[in-house]
C-alpha positions as CSV (number, residue, x, y, z in Angstrom):
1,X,-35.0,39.5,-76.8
2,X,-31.5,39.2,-75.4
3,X,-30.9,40.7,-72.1
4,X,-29.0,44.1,-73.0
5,X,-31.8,44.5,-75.5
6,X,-34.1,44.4,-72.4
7,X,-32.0,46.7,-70.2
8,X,-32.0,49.1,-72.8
9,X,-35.7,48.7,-73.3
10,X,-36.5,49.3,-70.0
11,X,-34.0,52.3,-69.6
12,X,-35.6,54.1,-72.1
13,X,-39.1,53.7,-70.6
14,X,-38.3,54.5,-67.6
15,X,-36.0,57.7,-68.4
16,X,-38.5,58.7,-71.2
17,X,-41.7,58.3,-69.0
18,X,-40.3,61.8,-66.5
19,X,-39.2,63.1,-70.0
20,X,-40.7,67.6,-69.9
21,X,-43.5,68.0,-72.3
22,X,-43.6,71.7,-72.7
23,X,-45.8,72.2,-75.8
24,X,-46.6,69.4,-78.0
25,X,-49.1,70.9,-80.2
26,X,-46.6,73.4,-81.5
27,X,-46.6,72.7,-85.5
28,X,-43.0,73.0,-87.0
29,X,-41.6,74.3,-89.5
30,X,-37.8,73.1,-88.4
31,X,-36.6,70.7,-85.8
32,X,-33.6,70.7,-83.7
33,X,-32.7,68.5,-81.3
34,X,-29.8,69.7,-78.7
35,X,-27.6,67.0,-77.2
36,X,-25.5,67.5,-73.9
37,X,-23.4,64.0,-74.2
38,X,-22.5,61.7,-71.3
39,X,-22.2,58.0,-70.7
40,X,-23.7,58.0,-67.0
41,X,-26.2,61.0,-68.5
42,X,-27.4,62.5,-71.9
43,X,-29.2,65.5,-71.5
44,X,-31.9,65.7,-74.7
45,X,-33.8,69.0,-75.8
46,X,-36.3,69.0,-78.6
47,X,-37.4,72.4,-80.0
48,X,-39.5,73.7,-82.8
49,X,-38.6,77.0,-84.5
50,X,-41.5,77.5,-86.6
51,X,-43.1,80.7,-87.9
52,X,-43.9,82.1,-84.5
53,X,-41.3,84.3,-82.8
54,X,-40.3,81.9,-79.8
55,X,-39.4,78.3,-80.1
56,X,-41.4,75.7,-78.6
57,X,-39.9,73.1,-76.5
58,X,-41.5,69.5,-77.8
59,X,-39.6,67.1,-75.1
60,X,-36.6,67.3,-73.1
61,X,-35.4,64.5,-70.8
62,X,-32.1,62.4,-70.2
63,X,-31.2,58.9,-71.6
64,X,-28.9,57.1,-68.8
65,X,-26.7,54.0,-68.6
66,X,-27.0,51.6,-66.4
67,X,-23.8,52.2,-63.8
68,X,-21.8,49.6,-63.7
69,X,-22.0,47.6,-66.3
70,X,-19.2,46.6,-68.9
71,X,-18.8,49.5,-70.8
72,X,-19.5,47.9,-74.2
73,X,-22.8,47.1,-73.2
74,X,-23.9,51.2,-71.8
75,X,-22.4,52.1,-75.0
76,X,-24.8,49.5,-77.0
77,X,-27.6,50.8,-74.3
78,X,-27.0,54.3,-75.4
79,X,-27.0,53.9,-79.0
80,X,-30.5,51.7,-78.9
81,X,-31.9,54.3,-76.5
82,X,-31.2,57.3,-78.9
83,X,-32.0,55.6,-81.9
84,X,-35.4,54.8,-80.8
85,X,-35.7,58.5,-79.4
86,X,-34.4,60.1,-83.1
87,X,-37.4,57.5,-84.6
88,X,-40.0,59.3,-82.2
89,X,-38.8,63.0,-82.2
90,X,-37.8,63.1,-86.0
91,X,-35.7,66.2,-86.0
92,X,-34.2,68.2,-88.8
93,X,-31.1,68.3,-87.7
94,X,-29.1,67.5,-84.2
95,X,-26.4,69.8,-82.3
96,X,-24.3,68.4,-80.0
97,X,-21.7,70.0,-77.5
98,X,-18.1,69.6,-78.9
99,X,-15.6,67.8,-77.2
100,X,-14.3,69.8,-74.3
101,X,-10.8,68.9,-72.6
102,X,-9.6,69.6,-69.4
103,X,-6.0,68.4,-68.3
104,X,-7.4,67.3,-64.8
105,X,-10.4,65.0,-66.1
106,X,-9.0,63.2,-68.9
107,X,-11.1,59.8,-67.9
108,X,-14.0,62.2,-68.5
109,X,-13.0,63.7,-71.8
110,X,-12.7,60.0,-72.8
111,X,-15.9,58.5,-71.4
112,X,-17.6,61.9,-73.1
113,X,-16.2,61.3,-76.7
114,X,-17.2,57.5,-76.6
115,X,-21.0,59.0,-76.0
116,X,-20.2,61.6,-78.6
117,X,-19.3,59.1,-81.1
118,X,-22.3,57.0,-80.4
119,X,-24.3,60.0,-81.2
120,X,-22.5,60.6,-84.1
121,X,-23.1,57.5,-85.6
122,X,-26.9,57.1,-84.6
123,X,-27.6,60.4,-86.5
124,X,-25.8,58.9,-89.7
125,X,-27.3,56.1,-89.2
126,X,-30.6,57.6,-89.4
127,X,-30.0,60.1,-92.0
128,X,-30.0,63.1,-89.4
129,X,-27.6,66.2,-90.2
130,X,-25.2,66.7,-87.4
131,X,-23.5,70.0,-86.0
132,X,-21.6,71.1,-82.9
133,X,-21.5,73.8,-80.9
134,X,-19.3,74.9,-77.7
135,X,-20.4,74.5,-74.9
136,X,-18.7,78.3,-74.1
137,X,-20.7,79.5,-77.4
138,X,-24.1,78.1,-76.0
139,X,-23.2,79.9,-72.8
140,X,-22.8,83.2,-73.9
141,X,-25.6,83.4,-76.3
142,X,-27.9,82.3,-73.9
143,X,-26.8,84.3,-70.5
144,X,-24.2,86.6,-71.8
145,X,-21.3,84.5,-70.0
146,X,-19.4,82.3,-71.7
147,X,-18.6,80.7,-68.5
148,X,-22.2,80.1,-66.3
149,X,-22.8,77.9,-64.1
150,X,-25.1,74.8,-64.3
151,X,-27.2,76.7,-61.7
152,X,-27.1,80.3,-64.5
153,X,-28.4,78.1,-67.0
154,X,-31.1,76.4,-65.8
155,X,-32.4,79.9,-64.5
156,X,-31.8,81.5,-67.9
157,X,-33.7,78.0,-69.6
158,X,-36.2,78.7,-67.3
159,X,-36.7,82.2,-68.1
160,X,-36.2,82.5,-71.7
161,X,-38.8,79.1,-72.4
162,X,-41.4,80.5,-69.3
163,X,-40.9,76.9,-67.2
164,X,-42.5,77.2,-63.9
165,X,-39.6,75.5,-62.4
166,X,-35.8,74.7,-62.9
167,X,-35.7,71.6,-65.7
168,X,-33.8,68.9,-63.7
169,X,-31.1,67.9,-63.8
170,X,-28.8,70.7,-65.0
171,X,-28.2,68.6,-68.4
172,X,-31.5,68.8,-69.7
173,X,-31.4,72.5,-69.4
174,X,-27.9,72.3,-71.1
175,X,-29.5,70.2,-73.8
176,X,-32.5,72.4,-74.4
177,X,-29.5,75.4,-74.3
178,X,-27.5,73.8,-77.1
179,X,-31.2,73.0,-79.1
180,X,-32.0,77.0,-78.9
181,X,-28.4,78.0,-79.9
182,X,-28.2,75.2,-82.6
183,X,-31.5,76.2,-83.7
184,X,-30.7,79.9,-84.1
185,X,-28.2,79.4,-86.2
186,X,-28.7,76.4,-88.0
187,X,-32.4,76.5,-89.3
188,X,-31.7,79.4,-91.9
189,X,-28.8,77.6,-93.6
């Protein structure tokens, strides 16, 4: 095994292994994974919508990127990280957060669309539908505010889904956010 095939091995057991398991028993009827994309951080959300009235949350985590290194090799990191996570979760269909660009973070709009297109093309590669959703849309579906805080919506995540505490960090809540949104609207088409 080469050694960016191990980092990314061993990033993905160790990110995976503090991964939330809310309710894994849940049997479903559709699958959505939610995606809050990052190189440093990718906030993942699994949740079942299946004939009961709430959703069940299967797993939510982050994958991360080893800081520091060449940039060719997080982005290779990433990709084996979230194909190996698609082959275990098996969802539906994935929603991401679209592309969001501020005029005083460019290097971050830029670092976000490389994760993005990694994303992208793991779910092609795998044969998994992908949609996006803004991240102003997920906001105000979820707390009424199109513009929340990280703070509102882990508090709203931990409402709506009944988690005895905040999910940490704020993009797994974000993740689980776009899952619920995506989920809402995609699983009758």
């Amino acid at each position: 095994m080469s050694p960016i095939a191990l980092v990314a091995v061993s990033c993905i057991l160790l990110s995976r292994a503090a991964r939330y398991a809310v309710d894994m028993s849940a049997s479903s009827a559709f699958r959505v994974v939610g995606i809050d994309p990052g190189l440093n951080i990718t906030g993942y959300g699994a949740v079942d919508f299946g004939n009961s009235l709430e959703p069940s949350i299967v797993e939510a985590g982050t994958l991360r990127t080893t800081h520091g290194r060449d940039l060719a090799d997080r982005i290779l990191q990433l990709h084996s990280d979230l194909v190996a996570l698609l082959d275990d979760l098996r969802p539906d269909t994935v929603v991401i957060e679209q592309l969001y660009a501020h005029y005083k973070h460019p290097r971050t709009s830029i670092l976000m669309a490389h994760a993005r297109g990694i994303i992208l093309l793991a779910c092609r590669q795998v044969g998994i539908s992908v949609h996006s959703v803004s991240a102003t849309h997920v906001k105000k579906s979820l707390t009424g505010n199109g513009h929340a805080t990280k703070l509102q919506m882990q508090r709203s995540i931990q409402a709506i889904c009944k988690l005895s505490e905040l999910p940490q960090p704020p993009d797994v809540a974000d993740a689980i956010a776009i899952a619920l949104c995506g989920g809402r609207r995609y699983a009758r088409q």
